[in-house]
C-alpha positions, -999 to 999 in steps of 0.1 A, spaced: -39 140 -242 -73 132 -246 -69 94 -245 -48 96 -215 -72 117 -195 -98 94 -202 -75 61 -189 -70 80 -158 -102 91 -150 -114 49 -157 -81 41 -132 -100 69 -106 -136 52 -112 -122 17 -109 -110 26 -77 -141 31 -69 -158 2 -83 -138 -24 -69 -145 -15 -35 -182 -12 -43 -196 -21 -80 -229 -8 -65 -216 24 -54 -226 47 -87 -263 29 -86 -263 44 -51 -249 74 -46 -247 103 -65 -212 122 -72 -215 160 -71 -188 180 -85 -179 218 -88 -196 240 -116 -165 249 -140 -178 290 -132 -167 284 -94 -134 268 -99 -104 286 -86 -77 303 -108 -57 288 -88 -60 257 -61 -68 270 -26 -62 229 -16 -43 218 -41 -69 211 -69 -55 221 -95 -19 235 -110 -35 237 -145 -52 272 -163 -85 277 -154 -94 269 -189 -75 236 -189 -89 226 -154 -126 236 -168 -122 212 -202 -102 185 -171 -136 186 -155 -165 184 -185 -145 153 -193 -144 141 -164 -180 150 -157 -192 132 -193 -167 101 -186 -186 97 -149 -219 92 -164 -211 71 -192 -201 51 -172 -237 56 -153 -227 76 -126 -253 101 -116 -242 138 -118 -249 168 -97 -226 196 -100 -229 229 -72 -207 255 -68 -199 247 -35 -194 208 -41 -179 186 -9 -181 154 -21 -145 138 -17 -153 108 -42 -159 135 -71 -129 156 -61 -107 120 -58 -117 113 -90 -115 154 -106 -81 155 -85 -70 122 -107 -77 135 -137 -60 169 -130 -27 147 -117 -26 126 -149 1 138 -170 21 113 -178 13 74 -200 -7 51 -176 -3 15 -175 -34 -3 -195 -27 -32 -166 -44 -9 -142 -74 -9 -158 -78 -47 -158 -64 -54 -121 -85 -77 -111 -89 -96 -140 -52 -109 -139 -43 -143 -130 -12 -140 -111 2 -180 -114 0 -175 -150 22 -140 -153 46 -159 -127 50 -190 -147 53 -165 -179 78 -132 -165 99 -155 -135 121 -176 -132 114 -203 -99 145 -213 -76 153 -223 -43 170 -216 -14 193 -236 4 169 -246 31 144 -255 1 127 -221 4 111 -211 -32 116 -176 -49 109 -160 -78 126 -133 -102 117 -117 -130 132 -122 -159 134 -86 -171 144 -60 -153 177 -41 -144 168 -26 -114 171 -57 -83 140 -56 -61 129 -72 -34 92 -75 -24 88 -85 14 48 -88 14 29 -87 46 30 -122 69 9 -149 66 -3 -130 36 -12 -141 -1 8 -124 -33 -24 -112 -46 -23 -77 -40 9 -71 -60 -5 -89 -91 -4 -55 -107 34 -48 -93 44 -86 -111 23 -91 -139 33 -49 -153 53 -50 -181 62 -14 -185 86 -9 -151 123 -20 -154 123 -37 -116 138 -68 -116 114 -82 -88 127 -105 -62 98 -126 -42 111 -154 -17 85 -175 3 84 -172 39 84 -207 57 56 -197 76 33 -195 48 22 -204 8 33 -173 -10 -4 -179 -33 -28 -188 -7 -8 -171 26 -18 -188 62 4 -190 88 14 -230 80 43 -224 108 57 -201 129 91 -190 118 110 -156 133 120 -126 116 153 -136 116 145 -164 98 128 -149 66 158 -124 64 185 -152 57 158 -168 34 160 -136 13 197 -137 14 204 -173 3 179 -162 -23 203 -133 -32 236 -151 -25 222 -179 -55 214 -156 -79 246 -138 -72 229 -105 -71 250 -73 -55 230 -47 -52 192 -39 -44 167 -21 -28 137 -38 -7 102 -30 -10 82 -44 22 42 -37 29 24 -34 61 39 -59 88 64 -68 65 84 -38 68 98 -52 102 120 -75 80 125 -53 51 142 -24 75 158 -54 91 170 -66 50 188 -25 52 203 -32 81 222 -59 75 227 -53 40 236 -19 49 264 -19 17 242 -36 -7 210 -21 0 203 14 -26 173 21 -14 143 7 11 106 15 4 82 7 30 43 12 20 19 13 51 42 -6 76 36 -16 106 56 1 136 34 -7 167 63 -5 198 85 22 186 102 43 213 98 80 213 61 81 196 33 75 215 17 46 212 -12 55 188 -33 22 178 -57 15 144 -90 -5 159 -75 -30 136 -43 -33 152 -57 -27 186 -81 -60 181 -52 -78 167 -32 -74 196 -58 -82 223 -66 -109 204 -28 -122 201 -22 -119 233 -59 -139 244 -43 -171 218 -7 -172 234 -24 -173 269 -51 -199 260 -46 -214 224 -85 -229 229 -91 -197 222 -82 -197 189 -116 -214 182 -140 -182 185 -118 -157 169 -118 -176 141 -150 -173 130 -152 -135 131 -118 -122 124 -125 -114 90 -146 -84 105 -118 -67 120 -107 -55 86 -141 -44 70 -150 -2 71 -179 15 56 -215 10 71 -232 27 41 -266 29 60 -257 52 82 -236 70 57 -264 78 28 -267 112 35 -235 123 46 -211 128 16 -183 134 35 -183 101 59 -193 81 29 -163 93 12 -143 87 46 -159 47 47 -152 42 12 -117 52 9 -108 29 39 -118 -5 21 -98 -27 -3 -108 -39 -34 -136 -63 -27 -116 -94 -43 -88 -83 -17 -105 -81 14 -93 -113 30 -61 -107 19 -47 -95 53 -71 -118 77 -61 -152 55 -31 -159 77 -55 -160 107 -84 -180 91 -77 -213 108 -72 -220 142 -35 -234 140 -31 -200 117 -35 -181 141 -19 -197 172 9 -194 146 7 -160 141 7 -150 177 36 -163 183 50 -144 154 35 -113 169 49 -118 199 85 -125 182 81 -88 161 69 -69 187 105 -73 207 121 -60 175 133 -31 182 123 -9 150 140 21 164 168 13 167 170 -6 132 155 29 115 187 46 133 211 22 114 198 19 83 215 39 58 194 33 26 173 62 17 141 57 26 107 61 8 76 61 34 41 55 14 13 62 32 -23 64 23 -47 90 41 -75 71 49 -56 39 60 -78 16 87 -52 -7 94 -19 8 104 -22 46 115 -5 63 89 6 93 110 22 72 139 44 57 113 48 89 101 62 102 132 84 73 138 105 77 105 106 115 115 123 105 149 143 76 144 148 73 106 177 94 87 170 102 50 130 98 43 111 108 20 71 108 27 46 104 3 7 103 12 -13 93 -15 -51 108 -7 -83 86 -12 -63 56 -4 -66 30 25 -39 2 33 -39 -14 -2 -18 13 -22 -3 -10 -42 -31 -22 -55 -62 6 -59 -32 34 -64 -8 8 -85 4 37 -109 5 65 -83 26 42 -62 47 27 -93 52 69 -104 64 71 -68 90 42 -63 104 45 -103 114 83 -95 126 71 -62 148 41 -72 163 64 -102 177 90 -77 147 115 -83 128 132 -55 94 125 -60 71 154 -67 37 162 -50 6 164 -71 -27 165 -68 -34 135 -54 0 132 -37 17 153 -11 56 148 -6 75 155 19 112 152 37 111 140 74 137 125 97 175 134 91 159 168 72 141 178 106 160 165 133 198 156 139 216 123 141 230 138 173 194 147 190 182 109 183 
């Protein structure tokens, strides 16, 4: 037990740390006094003892400043880094992957060359599977986007998914950048010619951010091959029946979309500042306010991942590029694909998530989708799969295996949809 608590509080301070190495240097973290915890959670702190939540937090408390965090502990502590981290440590019950420790330390071409097997589709397309694995996969990353943040996802070991990755003809699955513009459409018959080659029947998909447009669409047409679809932090903008309710990233995205397909020149100036658009966290004005500073911090990726999402808009043909594909998605109608797909369906959401507004999509899959399940994973931004890796991969194994998830401490789950509103209301 001991060992384990101590690998989950490191996964809770590298979440941290590789958003802001600086940030223990800078900031205090102040957590509750073990006399003024609760016998039992008022918010969900804690389903331990009181004894076994007090010996949860001196660990955590002694781990923190080994590690040279600076430690104030008050009895009526609000500092939500502290609690993310006490909150992990309470939630950590079961092995943790030694991979997430080291996540950005991996080098992704080499655990590809090693764990996958390269092919191509008929159109010359490359994919990759993994050589182990009996459960069939598919990974549908965002567009225009580099693999990166699934390094954890491929290079793991330890999960038995069989992980299918095909490249999009619109960009280079390592570097991302929007080379072309190719539709929707297009990237789903990739994925099946990738399928139809390696003769696989079933799977489920797996599709991230604004690549959940042609995972859903991957249900849809595979509606008798498809187990189950996981969608982590997608991007619904346009849904009917929800209120249009806009990140400032996706609102600057889509002004600035629809600026390039009415003057390409354009594409010049946004270029050089795009990479702002998905930056949060102005520590200055921050210092003193634990609770904003908690806020800022838990909307930003890991530092090494920042340009992950912005790298398909980082040249000026890029981005011309991926107007047009944003144009092409946003007259996909995502309603009406929820309403036919017949695939469970795992939402993952995180609850500080700066990109995609987590409680629009929320309310889509509630109106339009059938059988969803929703998980929200706290302290976490848009990159789930990557700071959050083995809450995510605890999430999706139980899933794919037929087992409702259960809520934790750092994870609330949920049925929406079907569970809440008829077919026949829809």
């Amino acid at each position: 037990m001991s060992g384990r608590l101590c690998r989950w509080i490191d996964d809770a301070i590298a979440e941290i740390l590789r958003r802001d190495s600086t940030y223990f240097e800078r900031f205090p973290l102040v957590f509750p006094v073990s006399e003024g915890l609760p016998a039992e959670s008022e918010n969900g702190l804690s389903s331990s003892s009181h004894t076994e939540t007090a010996e949860i937090l001196a660990t955590t408390v002694s781990q923190c400043r080994a590690r040279g965090a600076t430690i104030r502990q008050d009895v009526s502590a609000r500092d939500p880094v502290a609690d993310m981290i006490l909150k992990t440590a309470l939630a950590g019950r079961r092995p943790l992957s030694e991979i997430c420790l080291h996540a950005d330390e991996l080098d992704l071409m080499s655990c590809i060359r090693v764990d996958y097997r390269e092919g191509t589709t008929r159109r010359g397309s490359r994919y990759f599977v993994r050589r182990d694995g009996s459960i069939p996969v598919v990974l549908v990353n965002a567009i225009g986007a580099p693999l990166d943040p699934w390094s954890q996802l491929i290079a793991d070991r330890s999960h038995d998914l069989r992980i299918i990755i095909v490249e999009s003809q619109c960009a280079d699955l390592f570097n991302g950048g929007m080379r072309r513009y190719v539709d929707l459409g297009s990237d789903v018959e990739e994925i099946y010619s990738a399928l139809s080659r390696e003769r696989i029947g079933q799977f489920s998909v797996l599709g991230w951010c604004s690549g959940g447009r042609a995972a859903t669409e991957l249900a849809v047409r595979g509606a008798d091959q498809v187990s189950f679809l996981v969608l982590v932090s997608p991007s619904f903008c346009g849904a009917a029946g929800v209120g249009p309710q806009l990140t400032g990233f996706e609102s600057g995205i889509g002004q600035m979309c629809t600026t390039v397909r009415q003057n390409p020149a354009a594409a010049n100036f946004f270029v050089r500042s795009i990479e702002k658009l998905a930056q949060s966290g102005d520590w200055a004005r921050n210092l003193h306010d634990p609770i904003k500073r908690g806020a800022a911090l838990f909307k930003l990726p890991a530092k090494r991942r920042a340009g992950a999402l912005v790298a398909s808009m980082l040249d000026c043909e890029f981005l011309r590029n991926y107007a047009a594909r944003d144009l092409s998605d946003s007259e996909y109608q995502i309603h009406e694909a929820l309403k036919r797909v017949a695939a469970p369906i795992l939402l993952i959401t995180g609850d500080h998530d700066n990109i995609v507004n987590s409680e629009y999509v929320s309310s889509v899959l509630d109106v339009w989708g059938n059988d969803v399940t929703l998980a929200e994973i706290s302290g976490a931004g848009h990159y789930a799969q990557d700071l959050q890796y083995a809450h995510l991969t605890s999430l999706i194994d139980r899933f794919l295996n037929g087992t409702f998830p259960s809520s934790n401490e750092r994870v609330a789950v949920r049925s929406i949809g079907k569970s809440t509103i008829s077919k026949s209301s829809k």
